[in-house]
Biotite code that builds the C-alpha atoms (Angstrom):
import biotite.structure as struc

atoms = struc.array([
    struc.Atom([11.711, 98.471, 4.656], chain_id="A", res_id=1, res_name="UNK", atom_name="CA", element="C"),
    struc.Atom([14.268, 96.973, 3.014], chain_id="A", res_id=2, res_name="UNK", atom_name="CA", element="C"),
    struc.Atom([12.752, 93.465, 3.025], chain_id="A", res_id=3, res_name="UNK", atom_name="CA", element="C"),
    struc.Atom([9.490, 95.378, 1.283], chain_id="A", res_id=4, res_name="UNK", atom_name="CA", element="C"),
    struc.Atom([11.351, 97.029, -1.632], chain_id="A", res_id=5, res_name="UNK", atom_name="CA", element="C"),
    struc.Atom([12.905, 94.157, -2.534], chain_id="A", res_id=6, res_name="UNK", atom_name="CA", element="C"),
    struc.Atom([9.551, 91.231, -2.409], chain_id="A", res_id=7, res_name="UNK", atom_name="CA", element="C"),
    struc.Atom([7.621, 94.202, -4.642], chain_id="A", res_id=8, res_name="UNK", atom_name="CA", element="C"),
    struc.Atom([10.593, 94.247, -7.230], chain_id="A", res_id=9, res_name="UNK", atom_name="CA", element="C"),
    struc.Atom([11.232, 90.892, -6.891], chain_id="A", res_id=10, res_name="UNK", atom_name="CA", element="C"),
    struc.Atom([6.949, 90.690, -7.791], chain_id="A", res_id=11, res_name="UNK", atom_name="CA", element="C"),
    struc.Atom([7.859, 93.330, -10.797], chain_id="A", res_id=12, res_name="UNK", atom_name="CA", element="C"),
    struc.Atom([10.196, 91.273, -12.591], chain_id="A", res_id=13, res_name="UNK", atom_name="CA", element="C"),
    struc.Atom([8.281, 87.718, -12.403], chain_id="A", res_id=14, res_name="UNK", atom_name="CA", element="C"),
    struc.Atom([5.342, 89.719, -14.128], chain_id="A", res_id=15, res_name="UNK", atom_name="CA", element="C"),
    struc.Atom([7.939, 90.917, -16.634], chain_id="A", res_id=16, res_name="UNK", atom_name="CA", element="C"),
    struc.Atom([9.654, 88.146, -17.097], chain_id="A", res_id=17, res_name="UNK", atom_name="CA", element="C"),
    struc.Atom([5.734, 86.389, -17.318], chain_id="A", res_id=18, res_name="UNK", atom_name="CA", element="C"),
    struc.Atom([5.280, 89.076, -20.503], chain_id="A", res_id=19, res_name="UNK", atom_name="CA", element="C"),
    struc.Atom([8.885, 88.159, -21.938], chain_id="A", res_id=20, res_name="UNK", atom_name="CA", element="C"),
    struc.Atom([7.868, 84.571, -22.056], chain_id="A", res_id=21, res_name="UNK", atom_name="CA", element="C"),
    struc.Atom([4.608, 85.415, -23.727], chain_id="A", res_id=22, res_name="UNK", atom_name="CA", element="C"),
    struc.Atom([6.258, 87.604, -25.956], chain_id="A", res_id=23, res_name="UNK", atom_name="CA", element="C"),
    struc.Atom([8.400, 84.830, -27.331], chain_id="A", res_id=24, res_name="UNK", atom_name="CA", element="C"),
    struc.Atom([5.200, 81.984, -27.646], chain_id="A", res_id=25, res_name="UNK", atom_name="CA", element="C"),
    struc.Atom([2.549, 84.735, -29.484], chain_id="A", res_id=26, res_name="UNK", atom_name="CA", element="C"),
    struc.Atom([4.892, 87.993, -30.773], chain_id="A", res_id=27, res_name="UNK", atom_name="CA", element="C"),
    struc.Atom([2.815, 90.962, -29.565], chain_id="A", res_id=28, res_name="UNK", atom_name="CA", element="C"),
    struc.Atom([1.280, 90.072, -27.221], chain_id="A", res_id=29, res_name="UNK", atom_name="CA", element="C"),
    struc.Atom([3.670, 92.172, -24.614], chain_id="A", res_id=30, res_name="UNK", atom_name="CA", element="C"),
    struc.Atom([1.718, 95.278, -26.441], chain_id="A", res_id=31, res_name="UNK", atom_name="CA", element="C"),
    struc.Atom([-1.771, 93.552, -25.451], chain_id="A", res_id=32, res_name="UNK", atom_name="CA", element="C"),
    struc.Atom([-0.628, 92.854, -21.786], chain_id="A", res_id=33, res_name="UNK", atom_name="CA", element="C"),
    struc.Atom([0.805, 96.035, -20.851], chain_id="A", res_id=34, res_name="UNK", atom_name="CA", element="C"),
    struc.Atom([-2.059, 98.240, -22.852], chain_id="A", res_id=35, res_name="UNK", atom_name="CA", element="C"),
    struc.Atom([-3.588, 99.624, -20.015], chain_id="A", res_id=36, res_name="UNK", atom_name="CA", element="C"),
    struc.Atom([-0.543, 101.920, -18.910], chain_id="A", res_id=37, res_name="UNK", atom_name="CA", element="C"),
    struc.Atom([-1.923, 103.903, -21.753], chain_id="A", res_id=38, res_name="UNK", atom_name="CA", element="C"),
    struc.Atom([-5.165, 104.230, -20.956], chain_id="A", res_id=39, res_name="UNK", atom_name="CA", element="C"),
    struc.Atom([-7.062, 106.687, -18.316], chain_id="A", res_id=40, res_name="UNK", atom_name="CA", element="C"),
    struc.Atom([-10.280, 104.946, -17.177], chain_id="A", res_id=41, res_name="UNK", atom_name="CA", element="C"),
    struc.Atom([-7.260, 102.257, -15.983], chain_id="A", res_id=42, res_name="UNK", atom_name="CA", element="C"),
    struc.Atom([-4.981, 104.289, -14.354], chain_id="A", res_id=43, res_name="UNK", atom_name="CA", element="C"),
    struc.Atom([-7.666, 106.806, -12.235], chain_id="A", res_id=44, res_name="UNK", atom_name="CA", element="C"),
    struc.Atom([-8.693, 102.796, -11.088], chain_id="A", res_id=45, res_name="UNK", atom_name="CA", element="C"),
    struc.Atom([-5.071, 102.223, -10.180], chain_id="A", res_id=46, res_name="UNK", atom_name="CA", element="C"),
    struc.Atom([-5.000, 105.361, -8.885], chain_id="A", res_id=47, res_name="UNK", atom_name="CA", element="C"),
    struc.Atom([-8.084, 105.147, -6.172], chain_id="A", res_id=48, res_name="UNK", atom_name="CA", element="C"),
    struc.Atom([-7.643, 101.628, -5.290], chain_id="A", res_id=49, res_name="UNK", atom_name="CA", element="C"),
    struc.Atom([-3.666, 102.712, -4.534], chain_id="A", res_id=50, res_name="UNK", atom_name="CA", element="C"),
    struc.Atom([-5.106, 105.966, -1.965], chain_id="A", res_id=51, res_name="UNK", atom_name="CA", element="C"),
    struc.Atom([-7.667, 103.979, -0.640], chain_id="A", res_id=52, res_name="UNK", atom_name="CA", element="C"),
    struc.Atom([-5.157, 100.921, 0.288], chain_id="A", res_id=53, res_name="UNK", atom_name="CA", element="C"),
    struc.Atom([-2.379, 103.348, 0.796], chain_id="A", res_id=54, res_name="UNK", atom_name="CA", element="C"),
    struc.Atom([-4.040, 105.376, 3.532], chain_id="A", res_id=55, res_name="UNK", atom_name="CA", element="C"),
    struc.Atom([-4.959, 102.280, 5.447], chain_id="A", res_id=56, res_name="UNK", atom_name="CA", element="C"),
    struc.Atom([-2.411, 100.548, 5.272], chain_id="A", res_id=57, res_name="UNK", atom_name="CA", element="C"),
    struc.Atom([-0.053, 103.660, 6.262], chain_id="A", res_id=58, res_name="UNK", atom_name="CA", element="C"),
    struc.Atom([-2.632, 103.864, 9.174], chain_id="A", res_id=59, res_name="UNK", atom_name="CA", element="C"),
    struc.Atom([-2.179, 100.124, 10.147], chain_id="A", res_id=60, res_name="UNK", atom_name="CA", element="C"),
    struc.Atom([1.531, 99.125, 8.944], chain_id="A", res_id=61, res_name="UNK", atom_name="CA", element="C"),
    struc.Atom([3.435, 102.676, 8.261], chain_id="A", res_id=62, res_name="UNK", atom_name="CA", element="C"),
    struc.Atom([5.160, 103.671, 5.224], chain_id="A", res_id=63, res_name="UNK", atom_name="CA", element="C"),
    struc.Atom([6.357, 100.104, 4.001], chain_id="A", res_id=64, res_name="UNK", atom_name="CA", element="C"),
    struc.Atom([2.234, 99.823, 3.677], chain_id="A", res_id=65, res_name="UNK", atom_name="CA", element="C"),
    struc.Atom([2.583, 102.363, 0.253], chain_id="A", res_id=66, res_name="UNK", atom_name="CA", element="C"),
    struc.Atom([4.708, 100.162, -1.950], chain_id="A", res_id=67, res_name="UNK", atom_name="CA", element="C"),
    struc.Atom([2.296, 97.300, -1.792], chain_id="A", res_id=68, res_name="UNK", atom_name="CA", element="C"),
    struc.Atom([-0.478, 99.480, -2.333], chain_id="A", res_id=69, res_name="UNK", atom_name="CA", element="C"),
    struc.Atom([1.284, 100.827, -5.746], chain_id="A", res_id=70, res_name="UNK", atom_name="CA", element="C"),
    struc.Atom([1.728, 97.426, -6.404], chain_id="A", res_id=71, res_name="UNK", atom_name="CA", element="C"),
    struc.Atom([-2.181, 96.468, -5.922], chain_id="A", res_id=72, res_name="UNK", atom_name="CA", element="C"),
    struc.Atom([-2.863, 99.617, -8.477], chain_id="A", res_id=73, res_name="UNK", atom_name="CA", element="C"),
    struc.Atom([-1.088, 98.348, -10.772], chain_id="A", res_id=74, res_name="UNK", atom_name="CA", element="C"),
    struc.Atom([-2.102, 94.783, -10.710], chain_id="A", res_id=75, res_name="UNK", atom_name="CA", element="C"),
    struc.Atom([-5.911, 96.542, -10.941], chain_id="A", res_id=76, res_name="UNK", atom_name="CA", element="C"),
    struc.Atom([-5.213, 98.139, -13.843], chain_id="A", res_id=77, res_name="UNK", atom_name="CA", element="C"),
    struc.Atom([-4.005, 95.623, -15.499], chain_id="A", res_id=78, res_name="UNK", atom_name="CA", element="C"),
    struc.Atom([-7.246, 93.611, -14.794], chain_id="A", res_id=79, res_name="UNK", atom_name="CA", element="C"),
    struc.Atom([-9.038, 96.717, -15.474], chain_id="A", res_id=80, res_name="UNK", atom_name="CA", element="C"),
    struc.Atom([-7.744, 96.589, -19.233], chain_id="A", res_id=81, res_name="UNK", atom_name="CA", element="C"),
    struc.Atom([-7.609, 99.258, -21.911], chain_id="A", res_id=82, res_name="UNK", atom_name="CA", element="C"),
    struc.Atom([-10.967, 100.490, -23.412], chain_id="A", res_id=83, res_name="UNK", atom_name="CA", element="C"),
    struc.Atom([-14.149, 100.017, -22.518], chain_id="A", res_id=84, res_name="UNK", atom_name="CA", element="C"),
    struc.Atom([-17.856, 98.474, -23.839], chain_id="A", res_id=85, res_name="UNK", atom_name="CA", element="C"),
    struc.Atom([-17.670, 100.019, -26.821], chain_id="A", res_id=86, res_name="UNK", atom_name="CA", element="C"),
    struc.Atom([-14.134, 99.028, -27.572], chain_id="A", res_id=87, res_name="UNK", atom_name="CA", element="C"),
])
């Protein structure tokens, strides 16, 4: 379990270091890339795809099976995006 917690946090903080550096190159764009933790339609997608993986994988690998399916919604949602076709 151990080994888990620390390869998703260690996964966390390259994608925030990866918005630091952009921040630097193109100021705002940190605002841009982490948008969708404000929006709904994003995080109800983070949401299902982190039940649906979560219950399988708790079925197939146990507990450990939950962090990387938070850490699938998330990535999701941030391919998901804020707004929508009329944005």
């Amino acid at each position: 379990m151990a080994v888990t917690v620390l390869t998703v946090a260690i996964i966390v903080a390259a994608l925030v270091i990866r918005t630091a550096v952009a921040e630097l190159r193109a100021p705002g764009s940190a605002r841009r890339q982490w948008a969708f933790l404000t929006d709904r339609r994003a995080w109800a997608v983070a949401a299902g795809t982190a039940l649906v993986l979560g219950a399988f994988g708790w079925a197939t690998a146990g507990p450990t099976a939950a962090l990387w399916a938070a850490l699938a919604g998330l990535l999701v949602a941030s391919l998901i995006g804020p707004g929508g076709k009329g944005d």
